[in-house]
Structures are given as structure tokens and as C-alpha cells.
C-alpha positions as a LaTeX table, in Angstrom:
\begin{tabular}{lrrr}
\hline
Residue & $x$ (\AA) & $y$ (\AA) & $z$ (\AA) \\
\hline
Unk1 & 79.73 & 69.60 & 150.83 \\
Unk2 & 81.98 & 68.42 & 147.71 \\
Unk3 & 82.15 & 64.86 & 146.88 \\
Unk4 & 85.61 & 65.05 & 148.37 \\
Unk5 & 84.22 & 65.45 & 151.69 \\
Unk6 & 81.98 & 62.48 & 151.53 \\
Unk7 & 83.08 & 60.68 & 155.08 \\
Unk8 & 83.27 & 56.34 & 154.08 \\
Unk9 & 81.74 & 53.85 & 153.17 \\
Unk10 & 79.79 & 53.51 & 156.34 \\
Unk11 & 78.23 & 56.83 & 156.03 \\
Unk12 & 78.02 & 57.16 & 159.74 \\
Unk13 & 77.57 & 60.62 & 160.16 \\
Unk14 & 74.75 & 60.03 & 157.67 \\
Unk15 & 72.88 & 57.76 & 159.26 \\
Unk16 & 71.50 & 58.17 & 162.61 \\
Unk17 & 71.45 & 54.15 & 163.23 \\
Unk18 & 74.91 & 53.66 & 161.96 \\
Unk19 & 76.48 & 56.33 & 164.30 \\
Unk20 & 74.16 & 55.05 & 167.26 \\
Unk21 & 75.56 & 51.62 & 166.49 \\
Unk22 & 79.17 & 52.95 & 166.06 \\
Unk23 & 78.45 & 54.72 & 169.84 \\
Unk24 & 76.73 & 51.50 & 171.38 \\
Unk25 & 80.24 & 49.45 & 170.21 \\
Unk26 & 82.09 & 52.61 & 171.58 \\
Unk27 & 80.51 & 52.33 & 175.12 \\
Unk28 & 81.14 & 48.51 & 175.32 \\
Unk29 & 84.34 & 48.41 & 173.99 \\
Unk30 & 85.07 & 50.69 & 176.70 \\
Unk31 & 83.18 & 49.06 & 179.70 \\
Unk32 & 82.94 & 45.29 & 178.59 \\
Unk33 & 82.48 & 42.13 & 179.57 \\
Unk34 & 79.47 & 44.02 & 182.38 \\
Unk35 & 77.90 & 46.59 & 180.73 \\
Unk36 & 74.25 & 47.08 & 181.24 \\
Unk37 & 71.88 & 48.55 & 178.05 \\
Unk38 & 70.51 & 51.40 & 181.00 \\
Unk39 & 74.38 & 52.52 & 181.00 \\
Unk40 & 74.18 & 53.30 & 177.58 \\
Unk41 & 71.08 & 54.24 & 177.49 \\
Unk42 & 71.82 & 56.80 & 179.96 \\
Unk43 & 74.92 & 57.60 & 177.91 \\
Unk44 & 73.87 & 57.89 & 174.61 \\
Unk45 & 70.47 & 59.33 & 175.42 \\
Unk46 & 68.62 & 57.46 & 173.79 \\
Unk47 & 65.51 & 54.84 & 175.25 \\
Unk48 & 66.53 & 51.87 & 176.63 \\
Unk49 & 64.09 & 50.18 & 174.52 \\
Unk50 & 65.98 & 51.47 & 171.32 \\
Unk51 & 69.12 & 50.46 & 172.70 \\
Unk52 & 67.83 & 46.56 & 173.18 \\
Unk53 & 66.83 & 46.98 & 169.86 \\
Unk54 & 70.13 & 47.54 & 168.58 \\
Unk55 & 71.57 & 44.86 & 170.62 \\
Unk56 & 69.78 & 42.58 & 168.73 \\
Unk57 & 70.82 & 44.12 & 165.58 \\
Unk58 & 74.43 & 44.07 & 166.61 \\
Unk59 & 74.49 & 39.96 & 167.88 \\
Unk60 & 72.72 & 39.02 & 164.48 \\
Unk61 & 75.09 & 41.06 & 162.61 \\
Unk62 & 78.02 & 39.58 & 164.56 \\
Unk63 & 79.58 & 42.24 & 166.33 \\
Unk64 & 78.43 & 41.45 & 169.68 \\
Unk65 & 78.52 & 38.02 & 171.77 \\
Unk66 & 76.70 & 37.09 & 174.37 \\
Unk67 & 78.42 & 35.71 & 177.19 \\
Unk68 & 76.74 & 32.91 & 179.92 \\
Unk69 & 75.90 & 35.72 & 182.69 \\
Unk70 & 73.39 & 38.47 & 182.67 \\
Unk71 & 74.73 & 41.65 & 181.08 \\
Unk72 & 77.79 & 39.86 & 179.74 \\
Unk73 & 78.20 & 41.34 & 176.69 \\
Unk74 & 81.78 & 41.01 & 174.61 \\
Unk75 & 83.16 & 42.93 & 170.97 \\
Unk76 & 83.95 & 40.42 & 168.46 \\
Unk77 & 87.01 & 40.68 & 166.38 \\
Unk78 & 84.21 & 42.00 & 163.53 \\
Unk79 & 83.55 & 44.60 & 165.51 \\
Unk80 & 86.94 & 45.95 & 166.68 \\
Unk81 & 87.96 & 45.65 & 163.08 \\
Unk82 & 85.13 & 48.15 & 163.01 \\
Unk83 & 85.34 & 50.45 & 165.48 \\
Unk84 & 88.65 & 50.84 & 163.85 \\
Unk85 & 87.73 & 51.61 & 159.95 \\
Unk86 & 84.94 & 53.83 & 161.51 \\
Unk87 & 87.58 & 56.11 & 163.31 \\
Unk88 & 89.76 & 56.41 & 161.00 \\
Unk89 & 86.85 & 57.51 & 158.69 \\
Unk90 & 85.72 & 60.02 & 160.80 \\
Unk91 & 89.78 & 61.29 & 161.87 \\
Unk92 & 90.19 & 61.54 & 157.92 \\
Unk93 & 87.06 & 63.55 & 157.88 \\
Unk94 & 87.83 & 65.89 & 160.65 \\
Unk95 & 91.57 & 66.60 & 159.01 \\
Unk96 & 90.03 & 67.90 & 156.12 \\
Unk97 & 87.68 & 70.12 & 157.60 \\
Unk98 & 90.74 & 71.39 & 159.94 \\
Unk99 & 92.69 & 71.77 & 156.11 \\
Unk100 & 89.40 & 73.98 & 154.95 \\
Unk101 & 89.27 & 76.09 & 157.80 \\
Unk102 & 92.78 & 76.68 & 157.60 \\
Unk103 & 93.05 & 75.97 & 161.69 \\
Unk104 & 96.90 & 76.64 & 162.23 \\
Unk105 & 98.10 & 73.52 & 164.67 \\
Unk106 & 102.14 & 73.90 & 166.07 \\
Unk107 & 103.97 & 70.63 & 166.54 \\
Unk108 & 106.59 & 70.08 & 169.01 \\
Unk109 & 109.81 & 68.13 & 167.82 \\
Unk110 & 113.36 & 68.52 & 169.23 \\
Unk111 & 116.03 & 70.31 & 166.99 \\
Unk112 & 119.23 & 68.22 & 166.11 \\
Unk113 & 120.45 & 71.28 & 164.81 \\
Unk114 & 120.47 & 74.57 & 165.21 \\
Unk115 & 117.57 & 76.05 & 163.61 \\
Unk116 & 116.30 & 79.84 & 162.62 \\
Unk117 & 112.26 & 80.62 & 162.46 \\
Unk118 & 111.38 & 80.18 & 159.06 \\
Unk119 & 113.29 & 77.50 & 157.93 \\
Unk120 & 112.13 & 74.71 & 156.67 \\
Unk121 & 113.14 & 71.16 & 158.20 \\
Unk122 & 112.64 & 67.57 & 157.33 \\
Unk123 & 111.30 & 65.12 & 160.57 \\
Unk124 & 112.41 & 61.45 & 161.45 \\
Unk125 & 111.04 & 59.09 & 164.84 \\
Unk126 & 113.96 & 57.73 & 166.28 \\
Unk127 & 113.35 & 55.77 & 169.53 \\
Unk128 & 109.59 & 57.58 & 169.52 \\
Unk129 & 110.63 & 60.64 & 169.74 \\
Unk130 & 110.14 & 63.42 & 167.03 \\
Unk131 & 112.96 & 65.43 & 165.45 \\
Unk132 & 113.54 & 68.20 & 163.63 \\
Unk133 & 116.40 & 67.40 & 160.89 \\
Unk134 & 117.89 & 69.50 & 157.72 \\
Unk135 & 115.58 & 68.70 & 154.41 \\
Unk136 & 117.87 & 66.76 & 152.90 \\
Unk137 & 118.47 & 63.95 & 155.71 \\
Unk138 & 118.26 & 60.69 & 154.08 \\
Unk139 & 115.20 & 59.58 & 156.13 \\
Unk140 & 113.21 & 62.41 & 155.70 \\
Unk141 & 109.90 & 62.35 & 154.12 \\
Unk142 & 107.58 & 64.58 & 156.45 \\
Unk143 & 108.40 & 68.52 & 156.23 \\
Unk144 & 107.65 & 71.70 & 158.36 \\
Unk145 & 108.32 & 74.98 & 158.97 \\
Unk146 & 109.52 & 75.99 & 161.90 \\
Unk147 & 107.68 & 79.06 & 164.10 \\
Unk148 & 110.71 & 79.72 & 166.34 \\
Unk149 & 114.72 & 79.51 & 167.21 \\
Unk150 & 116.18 & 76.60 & 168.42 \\
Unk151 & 119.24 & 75.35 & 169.34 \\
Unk152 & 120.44 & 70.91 & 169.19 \\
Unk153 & 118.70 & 69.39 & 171.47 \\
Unk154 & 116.45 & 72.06 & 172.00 \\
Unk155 & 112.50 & 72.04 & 171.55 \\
Unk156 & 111.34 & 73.30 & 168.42 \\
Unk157 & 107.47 & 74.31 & 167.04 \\
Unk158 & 106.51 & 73.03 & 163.78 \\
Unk159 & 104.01 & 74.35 & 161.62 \\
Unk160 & 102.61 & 73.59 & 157.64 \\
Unk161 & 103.63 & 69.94 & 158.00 \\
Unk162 & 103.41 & 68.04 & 155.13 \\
Unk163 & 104.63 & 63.99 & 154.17 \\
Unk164 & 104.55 & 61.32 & 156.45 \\
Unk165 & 106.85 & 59.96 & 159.00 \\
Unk166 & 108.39 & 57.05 & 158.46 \\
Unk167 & 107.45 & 55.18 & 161.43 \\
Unk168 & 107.85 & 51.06 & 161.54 \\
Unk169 & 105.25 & 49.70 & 163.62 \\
Unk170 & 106.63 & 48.19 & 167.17 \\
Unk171 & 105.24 & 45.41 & 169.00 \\
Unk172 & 104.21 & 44.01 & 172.86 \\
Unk173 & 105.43 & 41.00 & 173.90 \\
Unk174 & 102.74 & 39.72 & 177.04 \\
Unk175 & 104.92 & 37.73 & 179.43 \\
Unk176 & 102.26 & 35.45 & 181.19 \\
Unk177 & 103.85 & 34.87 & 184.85 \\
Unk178 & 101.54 & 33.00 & 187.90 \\
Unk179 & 100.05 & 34.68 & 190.22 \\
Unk180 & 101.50 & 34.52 & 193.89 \\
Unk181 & 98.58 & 32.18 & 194.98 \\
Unk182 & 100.32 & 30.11 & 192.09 \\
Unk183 & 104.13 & 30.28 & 193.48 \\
Unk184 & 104.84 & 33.81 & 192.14 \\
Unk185 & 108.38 & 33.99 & 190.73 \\
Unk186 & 109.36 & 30.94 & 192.36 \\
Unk187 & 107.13 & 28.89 & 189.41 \\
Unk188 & 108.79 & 31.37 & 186.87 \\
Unk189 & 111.36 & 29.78 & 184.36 \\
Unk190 & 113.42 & 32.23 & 184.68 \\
Unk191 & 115.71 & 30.71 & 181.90 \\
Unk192 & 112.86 & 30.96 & 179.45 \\
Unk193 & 111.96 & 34.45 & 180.32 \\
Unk194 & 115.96 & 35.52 & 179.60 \\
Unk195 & 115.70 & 33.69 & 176.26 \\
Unk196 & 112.39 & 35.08 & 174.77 \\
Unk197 & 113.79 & 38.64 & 176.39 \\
Unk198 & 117.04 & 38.28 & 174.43 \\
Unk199 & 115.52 & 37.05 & 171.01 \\
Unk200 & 112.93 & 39.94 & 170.96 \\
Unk201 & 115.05 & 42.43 & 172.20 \\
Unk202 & 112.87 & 45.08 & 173.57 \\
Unk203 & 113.12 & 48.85 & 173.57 \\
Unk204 & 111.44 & 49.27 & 176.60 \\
Unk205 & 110.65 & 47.01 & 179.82 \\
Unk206 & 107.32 & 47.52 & 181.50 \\
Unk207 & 105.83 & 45.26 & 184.58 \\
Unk208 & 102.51 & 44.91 & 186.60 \\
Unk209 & 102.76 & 43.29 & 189.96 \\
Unk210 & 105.61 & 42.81 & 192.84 \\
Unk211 & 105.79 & 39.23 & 190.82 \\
Unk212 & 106.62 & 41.02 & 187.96 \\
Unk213 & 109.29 & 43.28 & 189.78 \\
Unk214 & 110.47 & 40.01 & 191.35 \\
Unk215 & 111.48 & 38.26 & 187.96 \\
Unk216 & 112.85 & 41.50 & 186.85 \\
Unk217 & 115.06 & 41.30 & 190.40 \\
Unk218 & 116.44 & 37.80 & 189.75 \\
Unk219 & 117.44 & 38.54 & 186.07 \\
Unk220 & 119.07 & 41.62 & 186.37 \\
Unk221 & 116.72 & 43.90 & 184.71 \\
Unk222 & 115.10 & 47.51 & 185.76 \\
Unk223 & 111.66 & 48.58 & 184.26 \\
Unk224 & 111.36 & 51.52 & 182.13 \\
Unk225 & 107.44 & 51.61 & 182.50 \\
Unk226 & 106.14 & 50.97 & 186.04 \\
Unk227 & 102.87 & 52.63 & 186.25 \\
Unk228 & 100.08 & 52.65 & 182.92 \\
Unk229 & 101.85 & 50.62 & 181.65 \\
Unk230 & 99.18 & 49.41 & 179.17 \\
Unk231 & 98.14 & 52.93 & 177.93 \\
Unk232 & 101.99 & 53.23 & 177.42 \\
Unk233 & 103.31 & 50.39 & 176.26 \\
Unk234 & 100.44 & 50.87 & 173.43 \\
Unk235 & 101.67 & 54.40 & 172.10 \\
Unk236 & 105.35 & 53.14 & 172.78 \\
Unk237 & 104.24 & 50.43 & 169.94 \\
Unk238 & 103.08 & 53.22 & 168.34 \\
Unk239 & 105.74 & 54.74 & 168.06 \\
Unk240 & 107.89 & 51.96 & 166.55 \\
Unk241 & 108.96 & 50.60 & 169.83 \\
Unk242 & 109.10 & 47.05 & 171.15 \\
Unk243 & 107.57 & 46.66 & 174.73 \\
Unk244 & 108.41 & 44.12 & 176.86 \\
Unk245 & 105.60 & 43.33 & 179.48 \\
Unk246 & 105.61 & 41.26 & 182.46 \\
Unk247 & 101.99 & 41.00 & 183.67 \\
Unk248 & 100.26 & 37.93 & 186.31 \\
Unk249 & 98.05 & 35.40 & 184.09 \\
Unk250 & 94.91 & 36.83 & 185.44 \\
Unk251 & 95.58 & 40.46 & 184.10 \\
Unk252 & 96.41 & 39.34 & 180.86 \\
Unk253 & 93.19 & 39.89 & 179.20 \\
Unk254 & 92.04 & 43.44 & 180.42 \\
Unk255 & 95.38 & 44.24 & 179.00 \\
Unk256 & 94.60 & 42.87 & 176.07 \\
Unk257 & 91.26 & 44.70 & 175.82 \\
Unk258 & 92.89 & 47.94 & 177.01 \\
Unk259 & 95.93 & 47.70 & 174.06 \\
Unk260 & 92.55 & 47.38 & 171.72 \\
Unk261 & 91.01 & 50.20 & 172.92 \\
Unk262 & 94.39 & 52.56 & 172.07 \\
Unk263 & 94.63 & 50.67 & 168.51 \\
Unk264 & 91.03 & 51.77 & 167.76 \\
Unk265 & 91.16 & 55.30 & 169.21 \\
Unk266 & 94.62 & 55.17 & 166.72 \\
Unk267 & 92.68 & 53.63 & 163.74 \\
Unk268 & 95.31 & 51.30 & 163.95 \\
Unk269 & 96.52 & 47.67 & 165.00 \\
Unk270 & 99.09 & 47.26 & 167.83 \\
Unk271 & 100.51 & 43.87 & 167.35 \\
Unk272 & 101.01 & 41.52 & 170.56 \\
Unk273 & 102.28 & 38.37 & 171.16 \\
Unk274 & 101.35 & 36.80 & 175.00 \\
Unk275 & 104.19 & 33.99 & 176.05 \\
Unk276 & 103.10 & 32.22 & 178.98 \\
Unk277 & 106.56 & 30.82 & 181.25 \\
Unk278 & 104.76 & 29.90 & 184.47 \\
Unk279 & 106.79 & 25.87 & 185.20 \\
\hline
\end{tabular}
């Protein structure tokens, strides 16, 4: 291996403790705040007795917190931030092993003009959606060839890309709304909701709940995203949208924790901003 290929500056592919402390944070991240050291034990394959010993490691470096109940483990910010740098290391890694190998990959994008195998086209994100443009579009800076015919509108296969899209990054906007126990959309302010909808001016509307649907009801507004609408309301973000949630108080934080997990399986950070209007 070149010095090239070297993966970070965690060197967790060499070092057995780093990548077994890179898989413990893994497993949590994915099953916190109750997640028992037998679980990953039984996961990772490794003794339970060499996971505790890692827990320890993990609390006194400050990636883990304890919480007041048995098995009540959390992530601290430390340790998202990195879970994060650590997958990025190792995506970076992987592309340039693909790149060596010379593994062919096709990308799909959608032609906005017509288009002849061979040629080569520039690509742009509009609204999250890939397209395949002429070279010379002004907002081009990612390139391809294309493997087949297509005609506008049509979808196209992309190969030998090269660039980067230019992508902005979007945001969620959490709309905090009481549960029904709590008066349900009759202890909305409705008023407030319409104002903080209209300022951030969403690309996308996505609600949890029949409370949710309810507010959406009494101001006028249909959802775009009804059903995972964490998972995609994250890779909408991704994609340079602006999400709009309505979700009840007490789901707030696992969708919190679940917008995480996408931004660290992304090597990224998903920006969200929770607004609580309950009266």
C-alpha cells in the first residue's frame, strides 16, 4: 500500500482497538439510550468482558455517558463528531480502492436534453434531483459520460464522473406540537406555526401523528412526506432541501437521534432547528 492509501488519522483499520471502539459507538449509536454490553458482545463477537472494558475506555475518554438507569448508555456530541470523521475516513478509503480496481459504477440522472451515448454532459441538483445538462451550463462543475440515448426528461446512465455537485446544504425545521393527552391541536398556536412556516419557507412538508395532520388541516397545508419521514426528511436535507416537520413533543428526540444517525452514515451534518408552539 502507497502512502496515498494511508486511511486517517485514526488509523482504524490499523488498529484492532480503534475499529472495535469505532463498532462499539456504531452499535449504540444505533440502539441507544438501552443497549446492553451482551448485545454487542453478541454483535461484535467479541467477550463481554472486553466489551466492559472498552466501556470504560470510552466514558473516560468522553464519548459515552452514563445515564441514571441500568444499561442507559448515551453518544456524546464527541463521539458523533466521531463516528462521523471515522466514516468519512473509511468512505474516502473505499473510493480509492474502487478508483484502483477500476470498478465501473453507472449513475442515474434525468436528461434535460436530448442526449446521444457517448457524449459527455455536465450535472446540476435542482430540487434533489440529479440532471444531466450540456458541459457548458453555467452551474456545472461535475461531468460524465453518458452509456446510453436519452431523450428530455428521460432517464439517463452516467459513467466516468468527475467534479463535484454543487449542492447547498438544506435544513429541518422540528415543529414541537403537544401530545393529545396535552390538548392536541387545540393547544397549537396555530398563528405561530403559519409564521415560522412562512419565514423558513420549506421545500417539503413532512408530519408524524393525526396531531400533526390536524394542524396541517386547520392551516391549509398537505404533507409531502407522510411515512419515514425522518430517514427522508434527512436525505431531503441532503439534498439541499428544507424540511418542514411537524412531530408530538415526546418524539422529538428519537428524531433527533435518527437525523444523527443519517448525518454520520453521510459523513456529514444535517442541520436542525426544533421550535416548540404548544400555548
Amino acid at each position: 500500500m502507497n502512502k496515498s492509501h494511508k486511511i486517517d488519522q485514526t488509523g482504524i483499520l490499523r488498529d484492532r482497538g480503534e475499529f472495535n471502539k469505532f463498532q462499539i459507538l456504531l452499535e449504540m449509536m444505533r440502539n441507544q439510550p438501552h443497549i446492553k454490553q451482551k448485545d454487542i458482545s453478541d454483535a461484535l463477537g467479541i467477550t463481554i468482558q472486553a466489551v466492559s472494558k472498552y466501556f470504560k475506555k470510552l466514558i473516560k475518554e468522553g464519548f459515552i455517558e452514563v445515564g441514571s438507569e441500568r444499561a442507559n448508555y448515551r453518544l456524546t456530541p464527541k463521539a458523533v463528531e466521531k463516528l462521523r470523521e471515522d466514516t468519512k475516513n473509511l468512505e474516502e478509503y473505499i473510493s480509492r480502492i474502487v478508483n484502483d480496481l477500476k470498478i465501473e459504477r453507472v449513475w442515474p440522472a434525468i436528461a434535460m436534453q436530448p442526449i446521444k451515448a457517448g457524449d459527455d454532459v455536465g450535472l446540476i441538483m435542482r430540487d434533489g434531483v440529479l440532471y444531466a445538462v450540456a458541459p457548458n451550463y453555467p452551474d456545472a462543475e461535475a461531468f460524465g459520460s453518458a452509456t446510453m440515448d436519452a431523450s428530455p426528461g428521460e432517464d439517463v446512465g452516467l459513467r466516468d464522473l468527475r467534479g463535484r455537485v454543487k449542492l447547498r446544504q438544506g435544513k429541518i425545521l422540528l415543529v414541537k406540537l403537544p401530545s393529545i393527552k396535552e390538548g392536541g391541536s387545540r393547544a397549537v398556536d396555530l398563528a405561530k406555526v403559519h409564521k415560522i412556516f412562512e419565514e423558513f419557507e420549506p421545500d417539503r412538508i413532512g408530519v408524524m401523528g393525526a396531531v400533526g395532520r390536524a394542524v396541517l388541516n386547520k392551516l391549509g397545508l398537505k404533507a409531502d412526506l407522510e411515512f419515514g419521514i425522518t430517514r427522508a426528511a434527512a436525505l431531503a436535507a441532503l439534498r439541499g432541501l428544507n424540511v418542514f416537520v411537524l412531530v408530538v413533543g415526546r418524539m422529538v428526540q428519537r428524531v433527533i437521534e435518527e437525523i444523527d444517525k443519517v448525518s454520520v452514515k453521510h459523513a456529514t451534518y444535517i442541520t436542525y432547528t426544533v421550535k416548540d408552539v404548544r400555548i
